[in-house]
N, CA, C and O atoms as a CHARMM CRD file, in Angstrom:
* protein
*
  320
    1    1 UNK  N    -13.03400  25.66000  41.95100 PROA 1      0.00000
    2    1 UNK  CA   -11.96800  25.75100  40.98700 PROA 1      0.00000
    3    1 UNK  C    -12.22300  24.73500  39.86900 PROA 1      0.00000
    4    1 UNK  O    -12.56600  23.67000  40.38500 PROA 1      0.00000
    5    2 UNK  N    -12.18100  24.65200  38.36900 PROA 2      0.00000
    6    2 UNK  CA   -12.65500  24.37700  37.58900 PROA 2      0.00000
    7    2 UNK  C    -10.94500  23.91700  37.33500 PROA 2      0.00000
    8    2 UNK  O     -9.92700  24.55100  37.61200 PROA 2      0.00000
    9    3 UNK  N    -11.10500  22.60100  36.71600 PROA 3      0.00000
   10    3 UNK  CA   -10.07100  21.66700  36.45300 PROA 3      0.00000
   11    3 UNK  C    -10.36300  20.70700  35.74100 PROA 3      0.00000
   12    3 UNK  O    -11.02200  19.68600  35.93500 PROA 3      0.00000
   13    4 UNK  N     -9.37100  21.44900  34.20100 PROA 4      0.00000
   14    4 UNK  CA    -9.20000  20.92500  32.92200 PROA 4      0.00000
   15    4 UNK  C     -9.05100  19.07500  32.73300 PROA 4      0.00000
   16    4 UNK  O     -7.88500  18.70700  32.87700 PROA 4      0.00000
   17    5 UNK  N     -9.88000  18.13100  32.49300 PROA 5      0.00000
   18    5 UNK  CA    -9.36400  16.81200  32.05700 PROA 5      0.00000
   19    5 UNK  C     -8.76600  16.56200  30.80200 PROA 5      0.00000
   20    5 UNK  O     -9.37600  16.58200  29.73300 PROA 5      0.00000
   21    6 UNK  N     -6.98500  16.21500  31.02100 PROA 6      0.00000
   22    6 UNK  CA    -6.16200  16.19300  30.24400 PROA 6      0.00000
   23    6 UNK  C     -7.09100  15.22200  28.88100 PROA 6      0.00000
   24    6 UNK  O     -7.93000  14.39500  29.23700 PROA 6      0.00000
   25    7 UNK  N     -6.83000  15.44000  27.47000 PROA 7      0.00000
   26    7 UNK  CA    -7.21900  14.99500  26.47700 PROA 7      0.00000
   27    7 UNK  C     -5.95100  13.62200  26.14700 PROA 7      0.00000
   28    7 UNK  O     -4.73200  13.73900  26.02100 PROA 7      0.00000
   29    8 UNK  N     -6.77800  12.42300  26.08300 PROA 8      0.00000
   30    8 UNK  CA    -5.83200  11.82200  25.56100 PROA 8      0.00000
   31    8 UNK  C     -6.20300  11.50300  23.89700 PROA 8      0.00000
   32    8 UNK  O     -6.76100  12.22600  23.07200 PROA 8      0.00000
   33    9 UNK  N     -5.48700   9.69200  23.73300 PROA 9      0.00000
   34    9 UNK  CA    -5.29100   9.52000  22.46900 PROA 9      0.00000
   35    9 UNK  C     -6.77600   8.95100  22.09800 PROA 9      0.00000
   36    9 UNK  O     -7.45500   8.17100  22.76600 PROA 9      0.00000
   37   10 UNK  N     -7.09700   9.57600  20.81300 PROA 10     0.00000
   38   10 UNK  CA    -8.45400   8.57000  20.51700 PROA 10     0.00000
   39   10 UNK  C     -8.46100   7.53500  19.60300 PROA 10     0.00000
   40   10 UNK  O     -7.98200   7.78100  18.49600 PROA 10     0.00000
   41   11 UNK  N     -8.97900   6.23500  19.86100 PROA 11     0.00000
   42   11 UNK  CA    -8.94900   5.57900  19.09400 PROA 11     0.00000
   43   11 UNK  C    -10.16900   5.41200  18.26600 PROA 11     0.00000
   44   11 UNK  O    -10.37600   4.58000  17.38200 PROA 11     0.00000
   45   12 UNK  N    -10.89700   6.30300  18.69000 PROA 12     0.00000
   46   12 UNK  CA   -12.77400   6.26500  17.87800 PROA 12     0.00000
   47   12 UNK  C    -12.26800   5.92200  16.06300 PROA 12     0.00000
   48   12 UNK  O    -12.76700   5.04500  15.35700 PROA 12     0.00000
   49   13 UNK  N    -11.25000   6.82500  15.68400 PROA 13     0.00000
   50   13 UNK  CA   -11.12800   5.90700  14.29300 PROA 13     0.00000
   51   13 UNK  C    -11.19200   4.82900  14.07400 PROA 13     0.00000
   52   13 UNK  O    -11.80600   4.32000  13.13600 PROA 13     0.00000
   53   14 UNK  N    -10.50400   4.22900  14.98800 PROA 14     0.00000
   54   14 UNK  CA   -10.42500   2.72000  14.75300 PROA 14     0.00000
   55   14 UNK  C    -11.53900   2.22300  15.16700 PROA 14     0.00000
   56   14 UNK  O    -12.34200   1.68700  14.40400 PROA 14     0.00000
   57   15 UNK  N    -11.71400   2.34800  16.44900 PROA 15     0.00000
   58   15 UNK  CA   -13.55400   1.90800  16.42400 PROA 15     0.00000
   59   15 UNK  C    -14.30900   1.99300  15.51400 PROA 15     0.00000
   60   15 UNK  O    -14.90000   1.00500  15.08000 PROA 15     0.00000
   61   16 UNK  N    -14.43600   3.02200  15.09500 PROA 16     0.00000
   62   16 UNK  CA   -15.41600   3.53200  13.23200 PROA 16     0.00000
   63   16 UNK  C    -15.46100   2.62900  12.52400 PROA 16     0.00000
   64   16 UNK  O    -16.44500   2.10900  11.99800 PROA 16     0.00000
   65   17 UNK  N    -13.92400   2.25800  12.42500 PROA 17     0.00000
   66   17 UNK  CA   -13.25600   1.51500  11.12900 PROA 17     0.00000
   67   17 UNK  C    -13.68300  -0.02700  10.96600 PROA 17     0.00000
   68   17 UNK  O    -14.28100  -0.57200  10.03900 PROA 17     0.00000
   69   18 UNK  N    -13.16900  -0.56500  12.20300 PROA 18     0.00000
   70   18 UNK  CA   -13.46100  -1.98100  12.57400 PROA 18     0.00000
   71   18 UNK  C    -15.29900  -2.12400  12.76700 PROA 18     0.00000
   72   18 UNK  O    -15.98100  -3.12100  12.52700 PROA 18     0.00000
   73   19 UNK  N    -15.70100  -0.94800  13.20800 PROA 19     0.00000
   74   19 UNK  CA   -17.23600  -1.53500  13.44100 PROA 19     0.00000
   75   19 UNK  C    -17.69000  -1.77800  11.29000 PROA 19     0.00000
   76   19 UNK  O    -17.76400  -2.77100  10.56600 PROA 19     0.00000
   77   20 UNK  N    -17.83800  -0.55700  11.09900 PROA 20     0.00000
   78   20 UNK  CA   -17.91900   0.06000   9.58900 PROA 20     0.00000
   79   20 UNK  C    -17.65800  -1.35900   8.95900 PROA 20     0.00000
   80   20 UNK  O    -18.68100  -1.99900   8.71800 PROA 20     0.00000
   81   21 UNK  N    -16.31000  -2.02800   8.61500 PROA 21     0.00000
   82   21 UNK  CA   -15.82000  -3.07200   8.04700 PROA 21     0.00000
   83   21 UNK  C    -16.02700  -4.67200   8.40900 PROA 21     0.00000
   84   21 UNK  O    -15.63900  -5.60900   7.71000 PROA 21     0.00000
   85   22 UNK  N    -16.77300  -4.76700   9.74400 PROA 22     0.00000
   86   22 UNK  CA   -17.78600  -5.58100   9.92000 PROA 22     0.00000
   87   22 UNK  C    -19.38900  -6.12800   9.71200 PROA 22     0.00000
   88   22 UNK  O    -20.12600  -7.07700   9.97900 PROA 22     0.00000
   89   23 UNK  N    -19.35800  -4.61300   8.93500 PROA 23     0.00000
   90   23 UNK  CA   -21.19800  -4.49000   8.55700 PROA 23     0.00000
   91   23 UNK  C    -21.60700  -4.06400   9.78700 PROA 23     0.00000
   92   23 UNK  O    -22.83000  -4.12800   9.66400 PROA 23     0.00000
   93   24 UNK  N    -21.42900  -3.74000  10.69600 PROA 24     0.00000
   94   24 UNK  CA   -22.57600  -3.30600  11.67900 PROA 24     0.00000
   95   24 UNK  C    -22.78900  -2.05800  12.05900 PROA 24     0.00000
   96   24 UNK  O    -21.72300  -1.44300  12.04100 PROA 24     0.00000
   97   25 UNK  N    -23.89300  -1.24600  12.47600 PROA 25     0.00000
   98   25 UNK  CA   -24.38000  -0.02000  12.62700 PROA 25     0.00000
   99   25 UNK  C    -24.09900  -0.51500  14.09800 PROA 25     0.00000
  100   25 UNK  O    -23.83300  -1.55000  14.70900 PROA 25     0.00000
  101   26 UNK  N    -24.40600   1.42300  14.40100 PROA 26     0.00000
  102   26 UNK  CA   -24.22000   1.44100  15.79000 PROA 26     0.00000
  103   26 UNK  C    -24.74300   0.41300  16.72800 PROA 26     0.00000
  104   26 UNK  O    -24.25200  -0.16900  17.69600 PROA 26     0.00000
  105   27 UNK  N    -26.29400   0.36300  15.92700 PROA 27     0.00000
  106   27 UNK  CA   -26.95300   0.16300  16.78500 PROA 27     0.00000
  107   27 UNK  C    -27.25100  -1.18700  17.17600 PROA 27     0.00000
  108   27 UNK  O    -27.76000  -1.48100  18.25800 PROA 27     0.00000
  109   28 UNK  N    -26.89300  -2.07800  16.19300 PROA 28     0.00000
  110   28 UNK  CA   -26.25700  -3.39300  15.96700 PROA 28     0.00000
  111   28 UNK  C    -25.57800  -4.04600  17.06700 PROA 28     0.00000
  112   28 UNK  O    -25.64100  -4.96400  17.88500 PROA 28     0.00000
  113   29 UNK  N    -24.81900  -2.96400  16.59300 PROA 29     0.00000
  114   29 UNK  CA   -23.27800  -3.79400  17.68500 PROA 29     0.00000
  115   29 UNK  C    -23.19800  -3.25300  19.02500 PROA 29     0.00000
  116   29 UNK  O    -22.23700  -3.36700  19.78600 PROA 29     0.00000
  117   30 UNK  N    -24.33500  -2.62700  19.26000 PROA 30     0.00000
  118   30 UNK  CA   -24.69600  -2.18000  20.87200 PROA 30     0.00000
  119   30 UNK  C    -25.69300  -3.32800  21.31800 PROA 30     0.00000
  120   30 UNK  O    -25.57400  -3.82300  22.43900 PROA 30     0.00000
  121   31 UNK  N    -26.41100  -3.63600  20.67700 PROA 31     0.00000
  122   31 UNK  CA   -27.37600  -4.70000  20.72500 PROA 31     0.00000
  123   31 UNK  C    -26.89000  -6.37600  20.91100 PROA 31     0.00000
  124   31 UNK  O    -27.39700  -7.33500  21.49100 PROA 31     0.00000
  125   32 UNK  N    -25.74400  -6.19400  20.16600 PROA 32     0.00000
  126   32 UNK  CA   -24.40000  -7.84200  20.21600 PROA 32     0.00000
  127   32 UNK  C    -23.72800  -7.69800  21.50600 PROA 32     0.00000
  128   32 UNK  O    -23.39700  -8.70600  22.13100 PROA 32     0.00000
  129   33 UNK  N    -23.43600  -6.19400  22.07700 PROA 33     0.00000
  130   33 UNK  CA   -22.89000  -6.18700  23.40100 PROA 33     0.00000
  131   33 UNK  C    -23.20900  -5.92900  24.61200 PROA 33     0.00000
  132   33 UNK  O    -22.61600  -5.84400  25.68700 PROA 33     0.00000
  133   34 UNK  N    -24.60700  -5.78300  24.11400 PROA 34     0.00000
  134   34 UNK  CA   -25.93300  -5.67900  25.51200 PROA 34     0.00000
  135   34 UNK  C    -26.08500  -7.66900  25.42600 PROA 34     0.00000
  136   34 UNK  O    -26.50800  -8.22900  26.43700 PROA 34     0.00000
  137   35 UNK  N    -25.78000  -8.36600  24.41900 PROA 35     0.00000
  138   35 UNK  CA   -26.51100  -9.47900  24.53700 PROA 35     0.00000
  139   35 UNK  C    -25.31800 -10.22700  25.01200 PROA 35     0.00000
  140   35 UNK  O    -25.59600 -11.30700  25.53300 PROA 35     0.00000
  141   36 UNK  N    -23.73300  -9.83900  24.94600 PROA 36     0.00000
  142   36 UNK  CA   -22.96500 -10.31000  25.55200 PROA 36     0.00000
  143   36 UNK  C    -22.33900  -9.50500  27.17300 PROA 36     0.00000
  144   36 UNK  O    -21.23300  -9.39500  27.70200 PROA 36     0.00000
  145   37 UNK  N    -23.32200  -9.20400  27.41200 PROA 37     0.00000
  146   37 UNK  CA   -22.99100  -8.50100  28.85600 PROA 37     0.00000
  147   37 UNK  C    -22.73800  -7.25800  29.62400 PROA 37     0.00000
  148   37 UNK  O    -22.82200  -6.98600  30.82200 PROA 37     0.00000
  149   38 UNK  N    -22.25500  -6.29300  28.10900 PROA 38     0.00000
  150   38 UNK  CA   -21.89700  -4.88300  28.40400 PROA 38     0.00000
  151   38 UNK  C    -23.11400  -4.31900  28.06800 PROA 38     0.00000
  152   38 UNK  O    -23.95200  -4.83700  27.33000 PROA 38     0.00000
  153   39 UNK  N    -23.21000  -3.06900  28.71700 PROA 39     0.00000
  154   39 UNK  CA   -24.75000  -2.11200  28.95300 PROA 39     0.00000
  155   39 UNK  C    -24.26100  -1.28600  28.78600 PROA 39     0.00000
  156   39 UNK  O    -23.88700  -0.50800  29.66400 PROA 39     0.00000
  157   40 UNK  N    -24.01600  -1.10900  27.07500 PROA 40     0.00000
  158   40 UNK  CA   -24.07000   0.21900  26.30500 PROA 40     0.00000
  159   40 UNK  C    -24.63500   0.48400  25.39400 PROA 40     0.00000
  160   40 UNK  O    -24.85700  -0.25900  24.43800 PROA 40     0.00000
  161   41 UNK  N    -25.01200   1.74500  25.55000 PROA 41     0.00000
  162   41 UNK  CA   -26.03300   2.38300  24.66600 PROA 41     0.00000
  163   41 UNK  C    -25.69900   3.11600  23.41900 PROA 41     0.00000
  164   41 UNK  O    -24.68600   3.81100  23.50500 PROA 41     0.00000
  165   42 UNK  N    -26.46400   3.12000  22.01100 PROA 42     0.00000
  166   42 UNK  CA   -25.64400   3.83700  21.27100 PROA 42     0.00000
  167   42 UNK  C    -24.98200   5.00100  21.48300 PROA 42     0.00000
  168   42 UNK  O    -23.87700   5.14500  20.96100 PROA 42     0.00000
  169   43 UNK  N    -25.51700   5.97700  22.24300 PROA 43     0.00000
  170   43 UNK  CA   -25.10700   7.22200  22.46900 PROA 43     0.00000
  171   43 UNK  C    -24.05100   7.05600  23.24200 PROA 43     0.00000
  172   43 UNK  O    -23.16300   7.90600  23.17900 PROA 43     0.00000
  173   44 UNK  N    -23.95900   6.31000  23.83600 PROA 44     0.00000
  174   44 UNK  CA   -22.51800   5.65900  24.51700 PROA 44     0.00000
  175   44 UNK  C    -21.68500   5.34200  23.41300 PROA 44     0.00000
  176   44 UNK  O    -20.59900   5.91800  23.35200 PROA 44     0.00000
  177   45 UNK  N    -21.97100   4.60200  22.60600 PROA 45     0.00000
  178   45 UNK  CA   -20.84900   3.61800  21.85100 PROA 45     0.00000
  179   45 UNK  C    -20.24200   5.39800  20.74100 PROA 45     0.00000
  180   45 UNK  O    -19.19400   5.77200  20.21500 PROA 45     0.00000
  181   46 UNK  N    -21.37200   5.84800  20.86900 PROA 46     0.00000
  182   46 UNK  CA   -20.99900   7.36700  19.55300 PROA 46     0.00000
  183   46 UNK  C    -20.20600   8.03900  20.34800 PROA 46     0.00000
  184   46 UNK  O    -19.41200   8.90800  19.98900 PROA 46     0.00000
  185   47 UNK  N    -20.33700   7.77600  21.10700 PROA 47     0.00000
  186   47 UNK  CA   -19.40900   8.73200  22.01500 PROA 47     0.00000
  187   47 UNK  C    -17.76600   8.60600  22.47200 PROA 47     0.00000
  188   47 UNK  O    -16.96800   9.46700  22.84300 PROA 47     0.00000
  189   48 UNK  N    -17.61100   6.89100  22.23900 PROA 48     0.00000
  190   48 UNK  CA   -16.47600   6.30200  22.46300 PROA 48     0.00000
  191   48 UNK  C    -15.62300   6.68500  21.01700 PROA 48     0.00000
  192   48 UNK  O    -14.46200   7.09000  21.06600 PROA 48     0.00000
  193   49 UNK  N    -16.37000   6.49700  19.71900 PROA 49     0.00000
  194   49 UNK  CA   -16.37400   7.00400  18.26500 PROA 49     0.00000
  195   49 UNK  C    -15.83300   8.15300  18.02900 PROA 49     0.00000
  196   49 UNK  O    -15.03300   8.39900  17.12600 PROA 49     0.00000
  197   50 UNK  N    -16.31800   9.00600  18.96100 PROA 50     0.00000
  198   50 UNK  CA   -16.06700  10.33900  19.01200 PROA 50     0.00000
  199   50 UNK  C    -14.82500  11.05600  19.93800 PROA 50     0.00000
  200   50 UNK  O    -14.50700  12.23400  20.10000 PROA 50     0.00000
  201   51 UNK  N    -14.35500   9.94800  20.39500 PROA 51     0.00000
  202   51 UNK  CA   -13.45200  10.58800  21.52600 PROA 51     0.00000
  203   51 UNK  C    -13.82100  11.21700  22.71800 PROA 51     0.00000
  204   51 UNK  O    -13.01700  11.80900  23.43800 PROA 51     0.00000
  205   52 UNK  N    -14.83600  11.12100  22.91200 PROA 52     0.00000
  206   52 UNK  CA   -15.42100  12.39300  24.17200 PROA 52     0.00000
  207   52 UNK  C    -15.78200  11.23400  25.60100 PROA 52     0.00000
  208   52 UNK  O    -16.22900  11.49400  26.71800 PROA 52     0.00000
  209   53 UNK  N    -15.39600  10.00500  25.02400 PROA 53     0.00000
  210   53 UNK  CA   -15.78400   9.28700  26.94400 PROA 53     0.00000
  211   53 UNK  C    -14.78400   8.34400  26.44500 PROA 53     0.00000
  212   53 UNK  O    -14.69300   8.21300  25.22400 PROA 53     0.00000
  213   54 UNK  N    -13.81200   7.48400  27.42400 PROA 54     0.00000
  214   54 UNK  CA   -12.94500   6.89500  27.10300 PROA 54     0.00000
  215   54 UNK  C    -13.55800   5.64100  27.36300 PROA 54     0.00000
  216   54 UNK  O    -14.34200   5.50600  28.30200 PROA 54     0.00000
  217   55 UNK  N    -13.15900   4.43600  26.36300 PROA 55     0.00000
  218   55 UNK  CA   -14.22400   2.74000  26.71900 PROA 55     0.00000
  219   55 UNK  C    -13.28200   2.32800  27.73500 PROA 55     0.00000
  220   55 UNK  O    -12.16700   2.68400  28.11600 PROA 55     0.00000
  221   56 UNK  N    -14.00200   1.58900  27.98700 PROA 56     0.00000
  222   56 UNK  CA   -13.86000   0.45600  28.89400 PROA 56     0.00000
  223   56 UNK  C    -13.42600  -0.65400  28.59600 PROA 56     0.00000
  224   56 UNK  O    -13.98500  -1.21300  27.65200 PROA 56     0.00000
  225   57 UNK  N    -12.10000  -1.48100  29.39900 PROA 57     0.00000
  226   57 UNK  CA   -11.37500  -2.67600  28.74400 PROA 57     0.00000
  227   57 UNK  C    -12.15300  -4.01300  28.46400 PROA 57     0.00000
  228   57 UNK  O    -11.72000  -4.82200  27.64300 PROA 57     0.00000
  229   58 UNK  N    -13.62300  -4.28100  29.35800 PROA 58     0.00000
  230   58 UNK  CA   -14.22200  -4.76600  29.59900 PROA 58     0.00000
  231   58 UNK  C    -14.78500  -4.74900  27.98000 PROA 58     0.00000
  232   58 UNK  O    -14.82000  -5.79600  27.33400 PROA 58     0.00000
  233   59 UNK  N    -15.19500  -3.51900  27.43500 PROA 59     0.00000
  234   59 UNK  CA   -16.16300  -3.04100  25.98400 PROA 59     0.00000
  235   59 UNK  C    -15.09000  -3.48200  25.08000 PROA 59     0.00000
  236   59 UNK  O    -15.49200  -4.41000  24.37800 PROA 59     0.00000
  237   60 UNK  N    -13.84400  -3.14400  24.83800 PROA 60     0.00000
  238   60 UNK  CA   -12.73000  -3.57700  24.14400 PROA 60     0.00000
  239   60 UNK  C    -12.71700  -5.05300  23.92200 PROA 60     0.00000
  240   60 UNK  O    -12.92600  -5.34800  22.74600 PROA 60     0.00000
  241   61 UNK  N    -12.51200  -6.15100  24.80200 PROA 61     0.00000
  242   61 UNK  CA   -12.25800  -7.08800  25.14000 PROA 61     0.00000
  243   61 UNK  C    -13.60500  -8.33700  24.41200 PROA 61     0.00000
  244   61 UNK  O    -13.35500  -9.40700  23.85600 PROA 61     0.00000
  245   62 UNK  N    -14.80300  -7.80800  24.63500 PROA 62     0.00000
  246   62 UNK  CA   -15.53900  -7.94400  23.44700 PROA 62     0.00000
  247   62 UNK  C    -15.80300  -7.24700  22.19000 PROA 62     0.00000
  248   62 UNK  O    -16.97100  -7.38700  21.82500 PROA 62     0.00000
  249   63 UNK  N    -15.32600  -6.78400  21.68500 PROA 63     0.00000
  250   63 UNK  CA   -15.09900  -6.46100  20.62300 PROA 63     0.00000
  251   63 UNK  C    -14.47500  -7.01900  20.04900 PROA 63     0.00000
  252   63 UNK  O    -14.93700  -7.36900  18.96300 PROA 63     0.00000
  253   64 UNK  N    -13.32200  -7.37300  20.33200 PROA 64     0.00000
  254   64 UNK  CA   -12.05200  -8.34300  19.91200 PROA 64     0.00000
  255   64 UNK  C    -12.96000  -9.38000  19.68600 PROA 64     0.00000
  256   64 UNK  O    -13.12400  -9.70500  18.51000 PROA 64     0.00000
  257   65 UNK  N    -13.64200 -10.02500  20.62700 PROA 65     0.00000
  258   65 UNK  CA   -14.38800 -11.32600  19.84900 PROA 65     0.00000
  259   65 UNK  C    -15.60000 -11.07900  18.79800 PROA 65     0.00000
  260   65 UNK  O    -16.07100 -11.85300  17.96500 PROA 65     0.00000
  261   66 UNK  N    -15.97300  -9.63900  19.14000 PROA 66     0.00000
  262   66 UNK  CA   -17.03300  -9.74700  17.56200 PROA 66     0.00000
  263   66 UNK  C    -16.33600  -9.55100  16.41500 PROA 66     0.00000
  264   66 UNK  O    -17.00800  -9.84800  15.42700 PROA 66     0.00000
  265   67 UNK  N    -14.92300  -9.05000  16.10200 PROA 67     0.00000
  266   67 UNK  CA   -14.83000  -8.34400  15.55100 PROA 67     0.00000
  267   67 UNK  C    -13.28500  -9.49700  14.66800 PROA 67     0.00000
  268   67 UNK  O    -12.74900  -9.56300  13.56100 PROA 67     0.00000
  269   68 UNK  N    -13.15500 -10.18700  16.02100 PROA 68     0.00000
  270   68 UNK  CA   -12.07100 -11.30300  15.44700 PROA 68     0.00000
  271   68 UNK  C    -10.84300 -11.10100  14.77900 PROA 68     0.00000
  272   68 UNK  O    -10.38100 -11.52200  13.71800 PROA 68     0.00000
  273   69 UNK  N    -10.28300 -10.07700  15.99400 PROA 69     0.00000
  274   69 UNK  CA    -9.17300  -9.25900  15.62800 PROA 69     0.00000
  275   69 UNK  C     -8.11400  -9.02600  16.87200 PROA 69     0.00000
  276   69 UNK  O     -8.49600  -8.90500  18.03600 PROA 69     0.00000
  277   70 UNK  N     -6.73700  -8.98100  16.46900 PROA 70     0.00000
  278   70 UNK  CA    -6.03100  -8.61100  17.16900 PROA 70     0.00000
  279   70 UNK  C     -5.88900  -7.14400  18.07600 PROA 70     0.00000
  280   70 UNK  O     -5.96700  -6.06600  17.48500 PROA 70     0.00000
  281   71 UNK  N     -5.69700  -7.20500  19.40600 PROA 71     0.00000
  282   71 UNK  CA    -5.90700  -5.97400  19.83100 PROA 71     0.00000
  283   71 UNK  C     -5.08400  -4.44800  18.98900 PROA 71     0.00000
  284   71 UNK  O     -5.47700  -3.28900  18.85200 PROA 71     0.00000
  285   72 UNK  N     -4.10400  -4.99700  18.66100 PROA 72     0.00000
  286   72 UNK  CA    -3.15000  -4.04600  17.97400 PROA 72     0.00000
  287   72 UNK  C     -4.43700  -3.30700  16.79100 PROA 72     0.00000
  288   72 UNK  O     -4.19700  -2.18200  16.35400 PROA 72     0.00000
  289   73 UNK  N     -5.65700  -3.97800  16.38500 PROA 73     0.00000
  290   73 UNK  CA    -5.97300  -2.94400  15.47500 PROA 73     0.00000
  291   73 UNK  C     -7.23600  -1.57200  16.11300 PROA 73     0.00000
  292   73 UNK  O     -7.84500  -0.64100  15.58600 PROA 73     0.00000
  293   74 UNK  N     -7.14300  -2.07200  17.30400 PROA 74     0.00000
  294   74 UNK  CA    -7.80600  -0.96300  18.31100 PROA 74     0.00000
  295   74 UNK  C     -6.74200   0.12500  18.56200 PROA 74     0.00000
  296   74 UNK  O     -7.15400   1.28400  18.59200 PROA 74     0.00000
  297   75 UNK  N     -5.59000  -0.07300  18.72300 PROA 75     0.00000
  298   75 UNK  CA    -4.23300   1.18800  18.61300 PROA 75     0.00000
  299   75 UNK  C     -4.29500   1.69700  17.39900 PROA 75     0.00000
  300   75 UNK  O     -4.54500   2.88000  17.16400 PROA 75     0.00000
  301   76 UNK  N     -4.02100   0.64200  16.38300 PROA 76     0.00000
  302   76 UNK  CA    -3.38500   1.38600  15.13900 PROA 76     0.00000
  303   76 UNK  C     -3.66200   2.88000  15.07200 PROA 76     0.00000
  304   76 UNK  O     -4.68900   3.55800  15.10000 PROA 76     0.00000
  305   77 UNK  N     -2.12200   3.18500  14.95600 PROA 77     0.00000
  306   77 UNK  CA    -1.74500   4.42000  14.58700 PROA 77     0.00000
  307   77 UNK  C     -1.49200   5.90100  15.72400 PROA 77     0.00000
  308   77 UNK  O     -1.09100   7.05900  15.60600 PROA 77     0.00000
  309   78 UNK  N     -2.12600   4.79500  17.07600 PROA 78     0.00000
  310   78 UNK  CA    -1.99300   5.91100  17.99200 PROA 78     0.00000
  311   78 UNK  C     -0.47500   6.42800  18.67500 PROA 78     0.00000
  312   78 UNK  O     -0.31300   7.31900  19.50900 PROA 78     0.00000
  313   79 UNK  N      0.52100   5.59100  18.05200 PROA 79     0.00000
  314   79 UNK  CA     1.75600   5.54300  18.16400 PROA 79     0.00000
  315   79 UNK  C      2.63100   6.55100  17.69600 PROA 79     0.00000
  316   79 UNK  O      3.81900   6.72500  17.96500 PROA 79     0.00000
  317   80 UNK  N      1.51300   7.49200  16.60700 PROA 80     0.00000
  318   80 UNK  CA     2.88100   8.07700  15.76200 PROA 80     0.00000
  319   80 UNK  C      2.78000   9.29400  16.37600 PROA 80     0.00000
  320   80 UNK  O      3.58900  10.18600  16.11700 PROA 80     0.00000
């Protein structure tokens, strides 16, 4: 029996946004978070971008420190 996984909210905009407005390419800031501990790959990180694999609080949680931002701008907008 084949069973639908409910779609949630994506925040890949905001990921886009915040990576984009930091200067860094994908492949960059996969490379800043392979060197701080997380083992992701771009096709991973495009994918989080994309909505199609949900991140990890662990991947979030550094980000916030590359990115030197309040968590609220990883939501923005998923509220409305």
């Amino acid at each position: 029996m084949e069973q639908k996984i409910r779609r949630d909210r994506c925040m890949g905009d905001n990921l886009r946004r915040l990576r984009k407005d930091s200067g860094y390419s994908q492949e960059k800031l996969c490379a800043e978070l392979q060197r701080r501990g997380c083992d992701i790959g771009r096709t991973t990180y495009e994918k989080y971008e994309r909505g199609e694999l949900n991140i990890r609080a662990s991947v979030i949680i550094e980000l916030r420190k590359i990115y030197h931002c309040d968590y609220d701008e990883f939501f923005w907008g998923l509220d409305e």
